[in-house]
C-alpha positions as CSV (number, residue, x, y, z in Angstrom):
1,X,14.9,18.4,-190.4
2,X,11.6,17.3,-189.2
3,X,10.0,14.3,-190.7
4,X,6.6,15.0,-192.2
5,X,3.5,14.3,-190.4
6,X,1.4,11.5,-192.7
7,X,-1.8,11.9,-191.3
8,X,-3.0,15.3,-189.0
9,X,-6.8,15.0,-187.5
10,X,-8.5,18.7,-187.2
11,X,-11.6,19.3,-185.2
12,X,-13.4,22.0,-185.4
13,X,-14.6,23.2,-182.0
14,X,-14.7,27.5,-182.7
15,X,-18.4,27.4,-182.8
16,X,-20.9,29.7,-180.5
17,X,-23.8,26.8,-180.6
18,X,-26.1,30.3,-179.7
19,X,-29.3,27.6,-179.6
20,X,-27.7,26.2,-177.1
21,X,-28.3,29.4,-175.1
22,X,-25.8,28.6,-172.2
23,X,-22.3,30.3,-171.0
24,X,-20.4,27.0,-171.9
25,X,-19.0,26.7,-175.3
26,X,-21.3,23.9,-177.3
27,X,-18.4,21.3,-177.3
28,X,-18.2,21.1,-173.8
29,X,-21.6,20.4,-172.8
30,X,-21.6,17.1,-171.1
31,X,-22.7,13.4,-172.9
32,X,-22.5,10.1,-170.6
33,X,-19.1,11.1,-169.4
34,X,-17.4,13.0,-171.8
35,X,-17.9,16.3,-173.4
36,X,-18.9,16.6,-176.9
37,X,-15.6,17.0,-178.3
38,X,-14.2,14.8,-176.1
39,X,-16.5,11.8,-177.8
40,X,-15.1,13.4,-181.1
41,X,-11.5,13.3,-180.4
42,X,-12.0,9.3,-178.5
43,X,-13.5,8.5,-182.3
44,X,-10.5,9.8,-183.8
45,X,-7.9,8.2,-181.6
46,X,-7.1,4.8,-183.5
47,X,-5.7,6.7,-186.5
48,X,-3.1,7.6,-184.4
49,X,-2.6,10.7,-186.2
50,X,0.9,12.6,-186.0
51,X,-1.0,15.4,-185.1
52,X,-4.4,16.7,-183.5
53,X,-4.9,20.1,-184.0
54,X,-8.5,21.7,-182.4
55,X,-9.8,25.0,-183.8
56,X,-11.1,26.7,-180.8
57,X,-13.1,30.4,-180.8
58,X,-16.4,30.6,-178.5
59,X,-15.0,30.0,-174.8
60,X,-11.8,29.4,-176.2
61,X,-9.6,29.3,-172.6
62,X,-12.3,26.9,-171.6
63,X,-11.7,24.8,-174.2
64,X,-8.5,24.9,-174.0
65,X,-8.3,24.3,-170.8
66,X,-10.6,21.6,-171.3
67,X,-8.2,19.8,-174.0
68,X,-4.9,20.0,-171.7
69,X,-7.2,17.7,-169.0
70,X,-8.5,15.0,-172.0
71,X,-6.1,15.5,-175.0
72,X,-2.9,16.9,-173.3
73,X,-0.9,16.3,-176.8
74,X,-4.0,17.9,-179.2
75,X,-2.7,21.8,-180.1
76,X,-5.5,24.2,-179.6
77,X,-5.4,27.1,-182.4
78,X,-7.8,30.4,-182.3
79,X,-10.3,31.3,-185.1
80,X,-10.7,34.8,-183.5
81,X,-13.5,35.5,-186.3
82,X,-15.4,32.9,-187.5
83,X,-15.5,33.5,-191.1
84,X,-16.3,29.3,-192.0
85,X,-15.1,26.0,-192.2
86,X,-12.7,26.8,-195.2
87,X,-11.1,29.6,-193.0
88,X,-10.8,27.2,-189.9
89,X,-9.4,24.4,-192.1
90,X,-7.0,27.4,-193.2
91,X,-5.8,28.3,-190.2
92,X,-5.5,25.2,-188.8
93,X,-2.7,24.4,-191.1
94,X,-0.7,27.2,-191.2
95,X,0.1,26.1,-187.3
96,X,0.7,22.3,-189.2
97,X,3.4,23.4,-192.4
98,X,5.4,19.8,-192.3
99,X,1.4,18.4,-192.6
100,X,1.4,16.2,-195.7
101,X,-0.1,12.8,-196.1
102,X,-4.7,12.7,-194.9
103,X,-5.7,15.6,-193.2
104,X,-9.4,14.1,-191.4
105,X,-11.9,16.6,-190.7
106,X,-14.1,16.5,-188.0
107,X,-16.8,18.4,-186.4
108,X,-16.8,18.7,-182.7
109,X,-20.5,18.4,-182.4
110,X,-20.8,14.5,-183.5
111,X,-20.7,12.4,-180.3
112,X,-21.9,9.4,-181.9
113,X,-19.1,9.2,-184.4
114,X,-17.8,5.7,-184.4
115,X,-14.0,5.5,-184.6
116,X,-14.9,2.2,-187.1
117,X,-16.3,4.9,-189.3
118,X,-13.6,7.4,-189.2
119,X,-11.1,4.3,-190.1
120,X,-13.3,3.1,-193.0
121,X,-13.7,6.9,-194.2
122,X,-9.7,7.4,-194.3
123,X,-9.3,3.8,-195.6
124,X,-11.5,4.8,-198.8
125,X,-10.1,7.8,-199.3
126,X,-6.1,6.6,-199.3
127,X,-6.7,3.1,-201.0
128,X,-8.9,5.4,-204.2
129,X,-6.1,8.3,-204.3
130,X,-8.8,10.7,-204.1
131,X,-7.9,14.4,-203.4
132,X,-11.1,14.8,-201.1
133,X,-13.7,12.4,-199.7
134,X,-16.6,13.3,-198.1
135,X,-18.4,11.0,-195.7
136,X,-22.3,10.9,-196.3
137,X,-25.5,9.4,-195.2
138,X,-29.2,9.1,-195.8
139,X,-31.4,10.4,-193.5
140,X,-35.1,10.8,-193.1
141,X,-35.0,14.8,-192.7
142,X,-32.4,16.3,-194.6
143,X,-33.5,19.4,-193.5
144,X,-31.0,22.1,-192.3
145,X,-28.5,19.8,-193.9
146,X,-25.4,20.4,-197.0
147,X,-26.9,17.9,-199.9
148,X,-24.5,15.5,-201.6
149,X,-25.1,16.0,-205.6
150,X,-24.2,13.5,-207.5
151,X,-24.0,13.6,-211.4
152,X,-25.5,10.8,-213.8
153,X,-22.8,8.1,-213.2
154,X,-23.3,8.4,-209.2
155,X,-19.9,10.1,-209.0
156,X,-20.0,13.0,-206.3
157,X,-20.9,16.6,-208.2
158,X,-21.1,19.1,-205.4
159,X,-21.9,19.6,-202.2
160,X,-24.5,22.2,-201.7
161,X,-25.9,24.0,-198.2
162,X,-29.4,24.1,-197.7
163,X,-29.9,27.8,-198.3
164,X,-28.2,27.8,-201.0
165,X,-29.8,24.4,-202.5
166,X,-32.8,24.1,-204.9
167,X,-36.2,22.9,-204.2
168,X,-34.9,19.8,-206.1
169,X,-31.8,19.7,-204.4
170,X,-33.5,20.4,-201.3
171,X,-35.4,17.0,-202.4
172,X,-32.0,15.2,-201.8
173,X,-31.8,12.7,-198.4
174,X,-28.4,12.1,-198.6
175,X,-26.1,14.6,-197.0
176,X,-23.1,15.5,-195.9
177,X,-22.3,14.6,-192.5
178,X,-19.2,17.6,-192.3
179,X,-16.1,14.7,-192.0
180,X,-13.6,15.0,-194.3
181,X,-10.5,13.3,-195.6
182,X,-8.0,15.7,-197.9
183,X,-4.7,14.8,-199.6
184,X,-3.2,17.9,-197.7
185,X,-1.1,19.0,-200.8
186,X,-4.0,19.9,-202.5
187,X,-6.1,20.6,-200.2
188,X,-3.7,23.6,-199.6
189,X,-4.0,24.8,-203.2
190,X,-8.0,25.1,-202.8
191,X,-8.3,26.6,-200.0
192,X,-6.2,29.4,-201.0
193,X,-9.3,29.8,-204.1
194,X,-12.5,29.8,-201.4
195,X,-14.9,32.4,-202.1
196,X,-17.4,33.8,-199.7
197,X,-20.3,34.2,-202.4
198,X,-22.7,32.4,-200.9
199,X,-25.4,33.0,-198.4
200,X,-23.6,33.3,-195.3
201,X,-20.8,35.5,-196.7
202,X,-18.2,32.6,-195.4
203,X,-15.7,30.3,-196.7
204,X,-17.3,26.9,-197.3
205,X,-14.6,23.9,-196.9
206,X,-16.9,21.8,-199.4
207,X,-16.4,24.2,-201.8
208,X,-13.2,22.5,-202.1
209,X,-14.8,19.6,-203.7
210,X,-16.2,21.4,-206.4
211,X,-12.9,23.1,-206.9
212,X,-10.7,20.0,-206.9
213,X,-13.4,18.4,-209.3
214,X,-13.2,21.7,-211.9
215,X,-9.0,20.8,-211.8
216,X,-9.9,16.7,-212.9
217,X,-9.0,16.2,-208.6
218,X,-10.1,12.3,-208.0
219,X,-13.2,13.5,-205.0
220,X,-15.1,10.8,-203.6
221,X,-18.1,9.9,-201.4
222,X,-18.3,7.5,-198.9
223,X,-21.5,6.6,-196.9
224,X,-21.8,6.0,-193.3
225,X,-23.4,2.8,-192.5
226,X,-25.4,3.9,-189.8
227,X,-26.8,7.8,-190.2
228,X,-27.5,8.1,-186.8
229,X,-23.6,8.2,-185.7
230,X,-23.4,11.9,-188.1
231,X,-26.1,13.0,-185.7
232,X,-24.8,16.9,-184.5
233,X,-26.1,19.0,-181.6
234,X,-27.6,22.1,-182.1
235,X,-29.8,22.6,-178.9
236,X,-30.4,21.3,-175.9
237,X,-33.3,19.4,-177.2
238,X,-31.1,17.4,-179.8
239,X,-28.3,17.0,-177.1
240,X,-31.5,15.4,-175.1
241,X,-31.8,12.6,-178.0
242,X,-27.9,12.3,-178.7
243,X,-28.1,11.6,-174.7
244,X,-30.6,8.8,-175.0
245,X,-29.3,6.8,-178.1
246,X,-26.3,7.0,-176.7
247,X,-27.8,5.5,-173.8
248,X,-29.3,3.0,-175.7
249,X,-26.2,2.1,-177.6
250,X,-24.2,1.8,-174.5
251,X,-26.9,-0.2,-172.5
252,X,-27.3,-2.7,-175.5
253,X,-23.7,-3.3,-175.9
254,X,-23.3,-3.9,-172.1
255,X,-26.7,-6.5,-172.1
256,X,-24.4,-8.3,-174.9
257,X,-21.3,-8.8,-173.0
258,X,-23.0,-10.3,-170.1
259,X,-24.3,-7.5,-167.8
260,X,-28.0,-7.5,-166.8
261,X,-29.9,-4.7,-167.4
262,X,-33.1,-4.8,-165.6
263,X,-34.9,-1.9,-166.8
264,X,-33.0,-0.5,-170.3
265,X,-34.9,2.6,-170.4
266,X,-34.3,4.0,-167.1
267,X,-30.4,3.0,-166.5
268,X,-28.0,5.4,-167.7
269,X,-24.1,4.2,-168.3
270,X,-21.3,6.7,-168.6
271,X,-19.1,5.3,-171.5
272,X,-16.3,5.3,-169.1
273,X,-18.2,3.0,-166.9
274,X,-16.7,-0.7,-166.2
275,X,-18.6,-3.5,-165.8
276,X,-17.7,-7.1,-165.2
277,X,-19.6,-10.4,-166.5
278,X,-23.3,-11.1,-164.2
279,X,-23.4,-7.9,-162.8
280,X,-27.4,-6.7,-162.3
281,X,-27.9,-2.9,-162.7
282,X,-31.5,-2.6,-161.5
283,X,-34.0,0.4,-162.6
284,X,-33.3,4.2,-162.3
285,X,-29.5,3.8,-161.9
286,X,-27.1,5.9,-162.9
287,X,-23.1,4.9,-163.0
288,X,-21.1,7.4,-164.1
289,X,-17.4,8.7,-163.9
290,X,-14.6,5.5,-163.4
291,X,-16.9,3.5,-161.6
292,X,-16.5,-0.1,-161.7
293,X,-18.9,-3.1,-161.0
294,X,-17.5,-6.2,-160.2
295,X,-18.8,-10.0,-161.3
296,X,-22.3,-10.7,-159.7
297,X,-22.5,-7.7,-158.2
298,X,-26.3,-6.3,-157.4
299,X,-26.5,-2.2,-157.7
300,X,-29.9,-0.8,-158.0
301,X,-32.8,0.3,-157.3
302,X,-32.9,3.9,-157.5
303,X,-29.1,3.9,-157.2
304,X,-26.2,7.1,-158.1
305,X,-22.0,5.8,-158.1
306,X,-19.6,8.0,-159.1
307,X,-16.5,7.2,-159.6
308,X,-17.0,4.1,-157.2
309,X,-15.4,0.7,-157.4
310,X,-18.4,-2.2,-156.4
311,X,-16.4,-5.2,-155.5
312,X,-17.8,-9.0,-156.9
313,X,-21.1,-10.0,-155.2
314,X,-21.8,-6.8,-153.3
315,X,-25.0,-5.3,-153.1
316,X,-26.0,-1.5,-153.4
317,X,-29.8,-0.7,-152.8
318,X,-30.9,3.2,-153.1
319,X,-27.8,4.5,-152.4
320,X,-25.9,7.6,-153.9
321,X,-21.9,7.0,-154.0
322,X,-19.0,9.3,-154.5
323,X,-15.2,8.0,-155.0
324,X,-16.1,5.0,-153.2
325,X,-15.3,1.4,-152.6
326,X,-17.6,-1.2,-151.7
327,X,-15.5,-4.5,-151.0
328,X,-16.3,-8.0,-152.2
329,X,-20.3,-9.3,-150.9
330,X,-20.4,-5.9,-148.9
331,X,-23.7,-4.5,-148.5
332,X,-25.0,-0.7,-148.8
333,X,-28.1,1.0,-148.4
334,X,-30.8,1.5,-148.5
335,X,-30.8,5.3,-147.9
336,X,-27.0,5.2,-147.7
337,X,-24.5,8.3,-148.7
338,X,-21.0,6.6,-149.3
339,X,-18.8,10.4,-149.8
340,X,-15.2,10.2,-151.3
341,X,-12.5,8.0,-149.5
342,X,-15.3,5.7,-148.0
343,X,-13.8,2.0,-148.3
344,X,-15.9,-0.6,-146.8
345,X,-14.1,-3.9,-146.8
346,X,-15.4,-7.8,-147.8
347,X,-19.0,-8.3,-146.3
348,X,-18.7,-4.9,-144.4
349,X,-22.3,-3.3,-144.0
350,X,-23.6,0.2,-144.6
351,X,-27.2,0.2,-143.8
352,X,-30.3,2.7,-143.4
353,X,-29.5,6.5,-143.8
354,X,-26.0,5.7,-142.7
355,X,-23.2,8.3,-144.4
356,X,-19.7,7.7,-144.5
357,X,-16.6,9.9,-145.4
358,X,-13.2,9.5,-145.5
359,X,-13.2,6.5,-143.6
360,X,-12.6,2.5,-143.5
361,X,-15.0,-0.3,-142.6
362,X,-13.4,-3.7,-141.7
363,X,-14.3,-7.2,-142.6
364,X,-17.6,-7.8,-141.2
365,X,-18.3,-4.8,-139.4
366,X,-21.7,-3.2,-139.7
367,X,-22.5,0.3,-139.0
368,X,-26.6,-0.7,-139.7
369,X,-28.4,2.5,-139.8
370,X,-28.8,6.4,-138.7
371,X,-25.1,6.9,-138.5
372,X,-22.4,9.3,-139.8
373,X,-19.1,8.6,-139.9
374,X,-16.6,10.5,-140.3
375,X,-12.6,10.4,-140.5
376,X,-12.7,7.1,-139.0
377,X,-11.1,3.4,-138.8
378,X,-13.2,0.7,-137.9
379,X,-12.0,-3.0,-137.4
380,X,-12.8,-6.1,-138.4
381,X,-16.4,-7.8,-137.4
382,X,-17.4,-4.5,-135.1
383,X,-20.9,-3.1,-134.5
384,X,-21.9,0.3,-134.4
385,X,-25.2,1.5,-132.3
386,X,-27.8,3.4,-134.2
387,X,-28.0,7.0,-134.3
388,X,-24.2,7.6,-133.9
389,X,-22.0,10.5,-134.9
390,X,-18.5,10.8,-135.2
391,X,-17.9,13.6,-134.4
392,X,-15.1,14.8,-136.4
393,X,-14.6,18.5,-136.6
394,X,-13.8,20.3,-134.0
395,X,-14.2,24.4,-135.5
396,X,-10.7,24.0,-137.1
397,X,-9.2,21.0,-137.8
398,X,-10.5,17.5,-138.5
399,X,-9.6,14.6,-136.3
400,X,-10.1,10.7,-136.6
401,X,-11.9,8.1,-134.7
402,X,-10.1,4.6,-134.2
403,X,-12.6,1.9,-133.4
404,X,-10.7,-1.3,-133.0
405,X,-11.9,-5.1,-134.0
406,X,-15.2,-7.1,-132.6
407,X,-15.8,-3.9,-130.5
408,X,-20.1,-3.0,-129.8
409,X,-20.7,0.5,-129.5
410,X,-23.8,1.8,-128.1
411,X,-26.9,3.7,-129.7
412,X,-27.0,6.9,-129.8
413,X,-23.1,7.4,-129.0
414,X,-20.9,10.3,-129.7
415,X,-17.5,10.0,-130.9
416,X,-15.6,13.1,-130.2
417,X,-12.5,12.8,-132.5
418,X,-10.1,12.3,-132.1
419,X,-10.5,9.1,-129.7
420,X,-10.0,5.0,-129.7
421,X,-12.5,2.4,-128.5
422,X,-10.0,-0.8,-128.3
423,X,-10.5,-4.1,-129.3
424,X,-13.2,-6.0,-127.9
425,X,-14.6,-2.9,-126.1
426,X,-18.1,-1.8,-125.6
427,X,-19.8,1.6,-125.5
428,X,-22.9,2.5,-123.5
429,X,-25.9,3.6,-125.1
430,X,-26.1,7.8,-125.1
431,X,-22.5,8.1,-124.0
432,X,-20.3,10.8,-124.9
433,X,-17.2,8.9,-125.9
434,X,-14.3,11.7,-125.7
435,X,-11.1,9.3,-123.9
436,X,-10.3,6.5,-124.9
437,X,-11.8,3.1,-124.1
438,X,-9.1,0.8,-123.5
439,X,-9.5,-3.3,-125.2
440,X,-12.3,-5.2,-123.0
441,X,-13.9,-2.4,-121.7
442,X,-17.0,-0.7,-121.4
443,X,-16.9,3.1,-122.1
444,X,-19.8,5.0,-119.6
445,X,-20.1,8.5,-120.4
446,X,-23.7,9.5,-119.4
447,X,-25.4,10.7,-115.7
448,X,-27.3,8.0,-114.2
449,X,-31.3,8.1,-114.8
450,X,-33.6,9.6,-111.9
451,X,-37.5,9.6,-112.0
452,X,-38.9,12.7,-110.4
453,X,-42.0,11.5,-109.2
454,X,-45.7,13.6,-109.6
455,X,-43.5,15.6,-111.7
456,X,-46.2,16.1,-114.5
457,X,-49.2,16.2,-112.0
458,X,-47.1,19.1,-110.4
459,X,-45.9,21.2,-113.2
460,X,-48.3,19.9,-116.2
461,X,-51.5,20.0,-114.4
462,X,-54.6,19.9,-116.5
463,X,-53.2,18.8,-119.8
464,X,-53.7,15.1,-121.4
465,X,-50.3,13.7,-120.1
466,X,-51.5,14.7,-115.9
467,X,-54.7,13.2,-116.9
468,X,-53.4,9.7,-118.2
469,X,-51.3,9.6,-115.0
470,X,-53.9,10.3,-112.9
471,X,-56.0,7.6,-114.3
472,X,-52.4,5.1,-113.8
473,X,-52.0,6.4,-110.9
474,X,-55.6,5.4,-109.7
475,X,-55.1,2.0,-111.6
476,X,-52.3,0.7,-110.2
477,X,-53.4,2.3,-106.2
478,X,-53.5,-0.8,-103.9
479,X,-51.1,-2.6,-106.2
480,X,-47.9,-4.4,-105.6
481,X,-45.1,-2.4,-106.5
482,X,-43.3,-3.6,-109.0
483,X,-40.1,-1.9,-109.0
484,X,-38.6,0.7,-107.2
485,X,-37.2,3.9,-108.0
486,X,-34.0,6.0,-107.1
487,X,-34.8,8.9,-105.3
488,X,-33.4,12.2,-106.3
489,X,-30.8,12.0,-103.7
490,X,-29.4,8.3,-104.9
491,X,-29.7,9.9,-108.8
492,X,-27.2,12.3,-108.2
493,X,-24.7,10.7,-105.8
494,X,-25.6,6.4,-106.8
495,X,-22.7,5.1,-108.3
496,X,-22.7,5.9,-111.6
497,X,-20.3,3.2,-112.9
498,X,-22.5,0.3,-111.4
499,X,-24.0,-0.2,-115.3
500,X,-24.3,-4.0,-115.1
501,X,-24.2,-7.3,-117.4
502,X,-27.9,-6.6,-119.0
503,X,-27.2,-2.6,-119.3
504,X,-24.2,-3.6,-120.9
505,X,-25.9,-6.2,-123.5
506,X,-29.2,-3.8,-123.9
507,X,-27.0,-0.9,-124.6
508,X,-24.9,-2.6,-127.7
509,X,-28.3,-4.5,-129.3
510,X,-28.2,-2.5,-132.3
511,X,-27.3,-5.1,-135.0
């Protein structure tokens, strides 16, 4: 025989939310990295219930599907018609018999439910023996909202909704915030007497308050220190202000542990967010997902990491990150696109409009600016020329570039994957890198220059440019020359390997 389960959470999640007026169920609509529901279920974790069960209807494979991801052990049950709280709370359990002990009630709409509050709520309730407790607050606009009744001695009354409330009633500031904790045994007994003579034609679950009162049930109230936490979502315009006092919340416990917070009002913190002692989150960031930030670590301005790990004393300036890692005092940005799989490693550097995917950066080496890389392994303390591409893709198949350690690649190089550039090599600027480069040398893949002289008096005649070289021309008649050029014969049959000591070192001068 089973033992009995001592205390069961139920959320209620059937809902449409139609002012929400989207094609995903109201409890999945997204709050500083979780779903609604999911902030919900995080509030009711440290009961450590015996069981979760999660009344599902609107969207209801979505939300399942949903709960298997974020509560794998949580048992989704189907309200096919949505005939009230008192039917959900029904149905929910009949697929819990061997419940007995505190059933907890929660909505699936109330992200800023503290799990301190859902502790205190069941703490009340099992310590006073009461058959049902409601949890309450005071608010400045009741309106919309069930009003807690209370009779002459303070003791709860009734719960009434607000269309079926008096003006005097209506009056009322203190509501009820729809959390619940029942002694299941009786609980079972009223909901079998729910009537659906009210308003709405449904079966109200704080009708069972009244009930258990009428039978001389112990019911009790017990109020929320903070009304904002009972806060639901309706719309997208209350979702909106959940968002920013979560934000708030969030930001201010984060400023308390030790983080700086340069501009409050325009960072936004996923609660799943990690951040370590000194860290500086400048203005208009936005760190979401698993990201971490490590101790004295600068990210911001204007800066987007997702599921990024920021190493201690890095620095990320107007950057956008996506399942990255940025190694200790690395640098990124600004302009910067770091895509999954991008590790730079300690002081590596990601500079201006640089993007990176899939690929490693070693100790010290810098790939400064107008760069992608892709599928690539860079060494330790190497230097990548501007405006390269590693060219990764070839119509099928990806392929990966290996660039080993203190090697100085050229601007404007290609990298056509998949290909090594050895240790201590160099690249020559506007070379087509597609063989190998063995260690020590310097990789040439580009036709020699060749001026065609009186080209643009010849062919451009009469526009700006043959004018300006007319007038040079004129200029520099009866002057020393200066240098020489190759004729077209020598362009195409010089040596084209002859590069030299200052092509070489004006080729790699990128940094």
């Amino acid at each position: 025989m089973s033992q009995p389960h001592l205390r069961t959470v139920v959320v209620l999640a059937a809902g449409e939310g139609k002012r929400m007026k989207s094609a995903l169920p109201k409890v999945l609509h997204p709050l500083l990295g979780r779903t609604l529901v999911g902030h919900v279920l995080t509030a009711a974790a440290p009961l450590a219930a015996d069981r979760t069960v999660v009344v599902v209807g609107h969207g209801a494979d979505q939300v399942r599907s949903h709960l298997a991801e974020i509560a794998p052990d949580a048992t989704p049950v189907l309200q096919a018609e949505q005939l009230g709280t008192g039917h959900a709370v029904r149905i929910a359990l009949d697929a819990v018999p061997d419940a007995s002990g505190t059933l907890v009630v929660l909505n699936g709409d109330v992200p800023l439910l503290r799990p301190e509050t859902v502790a205190a709520l069941v703490r009340a309730h099992e310590s006073a023996g009461s058959a049902a407790t409601v949890l309450a607050a005071e608010v400045p606009d009741p309106t919309g909202l069930g009003r807690i009744v209370r009779d002459a001695d303070g003791r709860l009354e009734q719960i009434v909704e607000q269309r079926d409330a008096t003006e005097a009633q209506r009056a009322i500031r203190e509501i009820n915030a729809g959390i619940y904790a029942f002694d299941v045994s009786r609980l079972r007994d009223a909901l079998g007497k729910l009537s659906t003579d009210n308003d709405q034609g449904e079966e109200y679950l704080t009708d069972v308050f009244g009930l258990l009162g009428s039978a001389g049930e112990p019911v009790g109230v017990h109020v929320a220190a903070d009304h904002v936490e009972t806060l639901g979502c309706n719309d997208r315009v209350e979702l909106a202000a959940l968002r920013r006092l979560m934000r708030d919340r969030v930001n201010e416990a984060w400023m308390r542990s030790g983080v700086s917070l340069l501009d409050p009002d325009t960072t936004w913190i996923d609660v799943t967010v990690a951040l370590d002692r000194d860290a500086v989150v400048d203005q208009n960031t936005q760190l979401r997902g698993g990201t971490v930030v490590g101790t004295g670590a600068l990210v911001g301005p204007d800066v987007t990491l997702v599921d990024t790990i920021v190493g201690p004393g890095a620095t990320v300036v107007r950057s956008h990150a996506v399942g990255a890692e940025v190694g200790p005092n690395a640098s990124v940005g600004p302009y910067a696109y770091l895509r999954p799989a991008a590790r730079l490693a300690e002081k590596a550097k990601v500079g201006t409009f640089v993007e990176v995917k899939n690929s490693e950066i070693g100790a010290g080496s810098k790939v400064p600016h107008l760069t992608y890389v892709g599928d690539a392994t860079i060494g330790e303390q190497s230097n990548i020329g501007a405006a390269s591409v590693f060219v990764n893709y070839d119509g099928v198949k990806k392929h990966r570039t290996v660039i080993g350690s203190h090697a100085r690649t050229g601007a404007d190089n290609m990298f056509v994957a998949p290909v090594e550039v050895g240790d201590g090599a160099y690249t020559a600027a506007g070379s087509v890198i597609h063989e190998n480069v063995p260690a020590g040398a310097m990789g040439v893949a580009r036709a020699r220059q060749r001026n065609i002289e009186g080209w643009v008096l010849k062919r451009r005649a009469g526009t700006a440019a043959a004018e300006a070289a007319e007038r040079a021309r004129r200029t520099a008649e009866g002057a020393p020359n200066s240098g020489s050029t190759a004729s077209e014969g020598e362009a195409i049959h010089g040596d084209t390997e002859a590069v030299g000591p200052t092509a070489g070192a004006r080729d790699t001068a990128t940094d």
